[in-house]
C-alpha positions in Angstrom: 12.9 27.5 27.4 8.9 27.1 27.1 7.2 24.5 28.7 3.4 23.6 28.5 1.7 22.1 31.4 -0.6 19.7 31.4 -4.0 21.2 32.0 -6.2 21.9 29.3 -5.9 25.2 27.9 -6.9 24.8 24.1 -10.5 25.2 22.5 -11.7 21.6 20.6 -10.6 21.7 16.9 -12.9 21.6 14.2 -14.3 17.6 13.8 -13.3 16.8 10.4 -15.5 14.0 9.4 -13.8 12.8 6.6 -10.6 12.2 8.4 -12.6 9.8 10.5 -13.8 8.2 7.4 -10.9 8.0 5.8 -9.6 6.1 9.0 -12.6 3.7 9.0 -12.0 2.6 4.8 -8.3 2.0 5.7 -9.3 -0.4 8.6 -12.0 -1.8 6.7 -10.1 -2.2 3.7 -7.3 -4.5 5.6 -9.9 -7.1 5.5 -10.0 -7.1 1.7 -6.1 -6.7 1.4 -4.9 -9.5 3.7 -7.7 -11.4 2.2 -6.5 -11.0 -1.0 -2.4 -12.1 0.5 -3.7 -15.6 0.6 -3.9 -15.5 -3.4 -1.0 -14.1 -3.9 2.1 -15.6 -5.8 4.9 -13.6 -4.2 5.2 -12.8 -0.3 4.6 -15.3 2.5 1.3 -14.8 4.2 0.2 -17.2 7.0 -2.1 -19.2 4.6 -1.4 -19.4 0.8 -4.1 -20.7 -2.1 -3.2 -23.4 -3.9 -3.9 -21.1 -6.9 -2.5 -17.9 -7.1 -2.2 -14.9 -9.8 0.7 -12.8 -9.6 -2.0 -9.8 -10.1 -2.5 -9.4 -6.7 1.1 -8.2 -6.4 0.2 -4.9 -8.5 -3.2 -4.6 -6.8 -2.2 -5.0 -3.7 1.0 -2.7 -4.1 -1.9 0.6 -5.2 -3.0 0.0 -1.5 0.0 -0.5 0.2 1.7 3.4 -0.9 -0.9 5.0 0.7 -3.0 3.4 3.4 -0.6 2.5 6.5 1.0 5.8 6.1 -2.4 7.7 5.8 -3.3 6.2 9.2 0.2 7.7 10.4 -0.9 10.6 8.8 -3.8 11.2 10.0 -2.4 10.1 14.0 0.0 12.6 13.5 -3.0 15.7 13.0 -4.8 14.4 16.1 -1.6 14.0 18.1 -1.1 18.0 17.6 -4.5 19.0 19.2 -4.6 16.4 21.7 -1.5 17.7 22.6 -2.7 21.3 22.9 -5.5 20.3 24.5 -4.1 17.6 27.1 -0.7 18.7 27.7 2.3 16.6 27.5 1.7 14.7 30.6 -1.6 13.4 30.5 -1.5 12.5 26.4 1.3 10.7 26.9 -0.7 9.2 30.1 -3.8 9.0 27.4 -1.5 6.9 24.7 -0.3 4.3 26.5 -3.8 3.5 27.8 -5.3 3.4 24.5 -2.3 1.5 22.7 -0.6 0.1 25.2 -3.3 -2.4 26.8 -4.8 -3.4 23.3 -1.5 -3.8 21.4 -0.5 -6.4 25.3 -3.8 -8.0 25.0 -4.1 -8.6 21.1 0.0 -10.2 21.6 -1.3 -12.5 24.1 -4.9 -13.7 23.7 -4.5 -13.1 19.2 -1.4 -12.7 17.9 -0.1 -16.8 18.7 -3.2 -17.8 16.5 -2.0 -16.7 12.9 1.6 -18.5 13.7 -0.3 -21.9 14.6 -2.2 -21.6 11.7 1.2 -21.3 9.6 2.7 -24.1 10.5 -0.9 -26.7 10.2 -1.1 -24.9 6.4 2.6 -25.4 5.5 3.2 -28.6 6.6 0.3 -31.6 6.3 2.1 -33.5 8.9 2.7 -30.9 12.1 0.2 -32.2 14.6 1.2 -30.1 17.8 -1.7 -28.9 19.8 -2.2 -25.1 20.2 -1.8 -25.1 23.9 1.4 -26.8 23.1 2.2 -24.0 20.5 2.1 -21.3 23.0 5.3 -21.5 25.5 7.1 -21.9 21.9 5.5 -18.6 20.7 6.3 -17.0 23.8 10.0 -17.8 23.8 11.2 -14.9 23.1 14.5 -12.6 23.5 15.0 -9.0 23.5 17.1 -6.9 20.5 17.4 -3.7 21.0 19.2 -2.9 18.0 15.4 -3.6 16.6 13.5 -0.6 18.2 11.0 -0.3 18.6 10.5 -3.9 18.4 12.3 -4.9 20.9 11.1 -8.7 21.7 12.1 -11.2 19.0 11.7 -14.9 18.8 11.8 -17.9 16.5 7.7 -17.9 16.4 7.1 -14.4 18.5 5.7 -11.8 16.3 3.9 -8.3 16.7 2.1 -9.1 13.7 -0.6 -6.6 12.2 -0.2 -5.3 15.6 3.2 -3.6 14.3 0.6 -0.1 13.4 -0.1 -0.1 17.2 3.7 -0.7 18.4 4.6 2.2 16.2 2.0 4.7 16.7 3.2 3.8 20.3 6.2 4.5 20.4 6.0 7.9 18.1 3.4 9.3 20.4 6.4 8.7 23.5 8.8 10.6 21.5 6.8 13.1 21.0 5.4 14.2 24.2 8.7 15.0 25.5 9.7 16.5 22.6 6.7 18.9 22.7 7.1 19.7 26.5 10.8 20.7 27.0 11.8 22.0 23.3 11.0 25.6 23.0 7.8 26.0 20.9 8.1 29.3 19.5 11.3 28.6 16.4 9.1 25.7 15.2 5.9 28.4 15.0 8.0 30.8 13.4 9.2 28.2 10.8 5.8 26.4 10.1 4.3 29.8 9.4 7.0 30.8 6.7 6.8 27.2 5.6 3.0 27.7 5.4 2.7 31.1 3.7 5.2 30.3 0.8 3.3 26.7 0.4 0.1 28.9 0.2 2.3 31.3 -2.3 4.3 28.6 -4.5 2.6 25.5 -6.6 4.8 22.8 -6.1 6.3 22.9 -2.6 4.1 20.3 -1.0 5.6 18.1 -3.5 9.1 18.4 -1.5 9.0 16.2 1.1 8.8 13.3 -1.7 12.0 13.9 -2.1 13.1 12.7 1.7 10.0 10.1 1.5 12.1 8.3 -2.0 15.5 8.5 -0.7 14.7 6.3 2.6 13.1 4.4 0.5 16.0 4.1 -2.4 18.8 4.0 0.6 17.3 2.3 3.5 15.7 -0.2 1.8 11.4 -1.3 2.9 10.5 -3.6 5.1 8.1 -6.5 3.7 7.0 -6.6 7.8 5.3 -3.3 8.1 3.4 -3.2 4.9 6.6 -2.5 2.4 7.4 0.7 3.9 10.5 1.0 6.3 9.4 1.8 9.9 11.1 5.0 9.9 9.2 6.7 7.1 6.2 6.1 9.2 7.4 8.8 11.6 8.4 11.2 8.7 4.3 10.4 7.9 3.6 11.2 11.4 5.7 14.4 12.0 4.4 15.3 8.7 0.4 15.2 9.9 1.3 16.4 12.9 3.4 19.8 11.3 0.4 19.8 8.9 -2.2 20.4 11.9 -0.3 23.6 13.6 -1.6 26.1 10.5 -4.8 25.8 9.0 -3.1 27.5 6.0 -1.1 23.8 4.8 -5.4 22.3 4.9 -5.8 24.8 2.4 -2.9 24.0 0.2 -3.7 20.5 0.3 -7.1 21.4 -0.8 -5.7 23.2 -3.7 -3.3 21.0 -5.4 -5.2 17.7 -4.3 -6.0 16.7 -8.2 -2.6 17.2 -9.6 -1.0 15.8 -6.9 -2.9 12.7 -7.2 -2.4 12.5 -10.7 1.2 12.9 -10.3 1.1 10.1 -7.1 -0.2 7.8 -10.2 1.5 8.2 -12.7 4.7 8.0 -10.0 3.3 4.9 -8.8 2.7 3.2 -12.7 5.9 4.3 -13.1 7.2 1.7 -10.3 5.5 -1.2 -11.2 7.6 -2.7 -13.1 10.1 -3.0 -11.3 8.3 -4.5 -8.0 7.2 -7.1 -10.6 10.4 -7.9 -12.2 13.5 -7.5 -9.7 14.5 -10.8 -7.3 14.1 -8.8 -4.4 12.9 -5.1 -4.9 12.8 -4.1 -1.0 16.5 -4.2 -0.4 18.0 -4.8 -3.9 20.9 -2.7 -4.7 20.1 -3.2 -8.3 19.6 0.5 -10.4 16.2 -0.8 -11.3 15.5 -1.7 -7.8 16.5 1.5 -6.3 14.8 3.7 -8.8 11.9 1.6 -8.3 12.0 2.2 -4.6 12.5 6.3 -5.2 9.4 6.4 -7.4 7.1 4.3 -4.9 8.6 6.4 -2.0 7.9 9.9 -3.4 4.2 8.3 -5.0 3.3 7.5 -0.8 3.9 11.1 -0.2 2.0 12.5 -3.3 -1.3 10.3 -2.6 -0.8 10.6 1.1 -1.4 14.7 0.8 -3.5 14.4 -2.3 -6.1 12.2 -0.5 -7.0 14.7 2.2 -7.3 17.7 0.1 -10.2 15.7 -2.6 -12.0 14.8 0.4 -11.8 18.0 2.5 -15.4 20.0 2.6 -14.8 22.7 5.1 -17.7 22.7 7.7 -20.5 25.2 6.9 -22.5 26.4 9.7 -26.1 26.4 9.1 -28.4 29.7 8.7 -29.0 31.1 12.0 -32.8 30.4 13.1 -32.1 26.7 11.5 -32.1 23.1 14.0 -30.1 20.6 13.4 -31.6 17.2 12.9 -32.7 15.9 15.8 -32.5 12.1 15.2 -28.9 11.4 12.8 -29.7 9.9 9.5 -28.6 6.0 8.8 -25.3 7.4 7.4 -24.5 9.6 10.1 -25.3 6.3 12.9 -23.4 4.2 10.2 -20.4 6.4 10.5 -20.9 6.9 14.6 -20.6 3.7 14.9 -17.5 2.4 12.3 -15.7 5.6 13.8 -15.5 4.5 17.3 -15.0 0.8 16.1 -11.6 1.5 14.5 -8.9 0.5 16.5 -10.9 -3.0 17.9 -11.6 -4.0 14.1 -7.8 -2.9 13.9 -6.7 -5.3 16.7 -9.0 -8.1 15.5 -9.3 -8.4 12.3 -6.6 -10.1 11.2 -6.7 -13.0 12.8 -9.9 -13.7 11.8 -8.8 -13.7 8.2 -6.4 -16.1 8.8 -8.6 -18.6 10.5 -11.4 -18.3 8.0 -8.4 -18.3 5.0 -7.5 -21.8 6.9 -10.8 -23.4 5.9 -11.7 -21.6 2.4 -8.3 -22.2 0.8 -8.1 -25.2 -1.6 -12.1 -25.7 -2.5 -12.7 -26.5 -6.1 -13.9 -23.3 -6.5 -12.5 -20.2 -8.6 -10.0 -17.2 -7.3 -12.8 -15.1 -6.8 -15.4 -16.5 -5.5 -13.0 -18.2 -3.2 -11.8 -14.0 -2.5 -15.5 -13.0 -1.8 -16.5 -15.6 0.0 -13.0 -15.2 2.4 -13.9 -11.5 2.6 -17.9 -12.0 3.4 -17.4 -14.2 6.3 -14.3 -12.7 7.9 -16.2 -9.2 7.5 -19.1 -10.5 9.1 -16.7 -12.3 12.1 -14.7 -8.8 12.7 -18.1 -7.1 13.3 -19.6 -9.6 14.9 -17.0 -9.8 17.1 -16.4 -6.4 18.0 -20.1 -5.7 18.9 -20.8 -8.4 20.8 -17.5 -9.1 22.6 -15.7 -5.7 22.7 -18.6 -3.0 22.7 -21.1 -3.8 25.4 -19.3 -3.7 28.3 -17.2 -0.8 30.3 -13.9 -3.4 30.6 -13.8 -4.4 27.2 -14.2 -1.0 25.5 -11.5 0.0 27.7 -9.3 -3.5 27.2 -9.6 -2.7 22.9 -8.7 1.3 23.6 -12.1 2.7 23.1 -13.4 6.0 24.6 -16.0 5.5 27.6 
């Protein structure tokens, strides 16, 4: 049996810019998305509009098959050269100091926020004072039957911070899994799978297949952005098989156009039914499960596809040439969002719930209500992350950030 130890013995990979930048426009992008929840007519976000529009339902759903399970994605390519690098020991080590103290502070000091806030904007007459809130939020029990979510309660939730518990608890199974398994069958078999992706069209479109039957059979879960919890691993193991042969970043390169198109077209092709069935998660309904099949195997398509159209392999400049000495404004911009990302993760949300609380129900229109919503808590999130999580040692370190 092969084991690894934990010393660093691999070579840094590549940077790949635009997987950082994909990253950032997910993160960035929640702030428009949950924005958008408090104007919409189905779901039950902390803080509704008294006007809604049902379009948000559709609009929403176009972000919701492909961004949470990019960022698993893309967790699961840097979890395979961390580990070759780190070693099983000391990433696992590595993990639960950059999840593990953001995801206990943003449940204490955040997460009992959005709650209060539910129950002042639900009901006009609930008067109880947040301090007073708090020992109820923090009654809570433990199920494990719900792993990984193992602390339940009437008002205890993970919240947004449900990425984080995941990512989590994936990276734990994982490290194990990489120490004590023998490596060299699952080489062998991810360089066949490789060279007859590279050979065949087509075969990076089969694990859509495993992606719509979880979701026709096991039903999504409204709680973790409409996906079920375990697909997210299947999107994880899938970045992380992805990163062991350079061979699958050319395939994805190749077919990125069709496969969007196809993502699409299987994504259109679902609508209807999200929009039309009582309850299109679990419903057992043919329409319901078909719908669930086409939006499962449309995650997969766009989740590949997305990747490949933004891939430009790294050229190395002509020998005798310098690289810029001082980094352009887009190169600081994107220095600066790409350490950023998992504070504006851990914060933003409840920001948009606070500012939601005081926008919602102006005599004002849908959208200028939306942009004003997205202006300010974009400004807050920012705000917020430079001048209380950035500039100091502890709080780059509280938020999970690099030193």
């Amino acid at each position: 049996m092969a084991t690894r130890t934990d010393s660093p013995q691999a070579p840094l990979p590549e940077r790949r810019p635009e997987l950082d930048a994909m990253r950032m426009v997910v993160v960035i992008g929640l702030v428009f998305f949950h924005s958008a929840l408090v104007f919409a007519t189905e779901g039950d976000f902390y803080v509704t509009n008294t006007e809604t529009t049902e379009a948000i339902t559709v609009i929403a759903g176009f972000g919701v098959v492909w961004a949470m399970p990019l960022l698993f994605l893309i967790s699961g390519l840097g979890a395979w050269h961390s580990l070759q690098r780190r070693g099983a020991g000391t990433f696992a080590k590595e993990r639960l100091l950059r999840l593990g103290i953001p995801l206990l502070l943003g449940t204490l000091l955040l997460n009992p926020l959005p709650q209060w806030l539910r129950q002042r904007s639900s009901d006009p007459d609930y008067d109880e004072s947040y301090v007073d809130f708090l020992p109820r939020f923090f009654d809570v029990r433990v199920e494990f039957d719900e792993f990984p979510f193992f602390v339940q309660g009437e008002h205890f939730e993970t919240g947004h911070l449900w990425f984080v518990v995941l990512l989590l608890a994936f990276s734990l199974m994982l490290a194990p899994l990489h120490r004590f398994l023998p490596h060299e069958p699952f080489r062998r078999l991810a360089d066949h799978v490789a060279a007859a992706t590279l050979q065949r069209r087509g075969l990076v479109l089969l694990p859509a297949l495993a992606f719509a039957a979880i979701c026709a059979f096991a039903g999504m879960e409204e709680d973790y952005a409409g996906w079920h919890r375990w697909s997210y691993l299947l999107f994880f193991a899938a970045g992380f098989t992805l990163a062991t042969d350079t061979r699958f970043r050319a395939v994805m390169r190749r077919d990125a156009r069709a496969t969007a198109c196809l993502g699409a077209l299987l994504f259109t092709a679902a609508a209807p039914g999200f929009t039309t069935a009582d309850d299109p998660f679990t419903q057992t309904t043919p329409l319901a499960v078909v719908s669930r099949a086409l939006f499962g195997a449309a995650g997969w398509c766009l989740v590949v596809a997305i990747p490949g159209l933004l891939d430009r392999p790294h050229r190395q400049p002509p020998q005798g040439t310098l690289a810029p000495a001082v980094p352009t404004t887009p190169q600081r911009i994107h220095g600066y969002l790409a350490t950023a990302v998992l504070p504006l993760y851990v914060l933003h949300q409840p920001i948009v719930v606070a500012v939601a609380y005081f926008v919602v129900g102006r005599p004002a229109p849908i959208p200028v209500e939306y942009v004003t919503l997205v202006t300010i808590s974009l400004a807050l999130t920012l705000a917020a992350y430079e001048l209380l999580v950035r500039r100091t040692r502890v709080t780059r370190f509280l938020f999970g950030m690099r030193s």
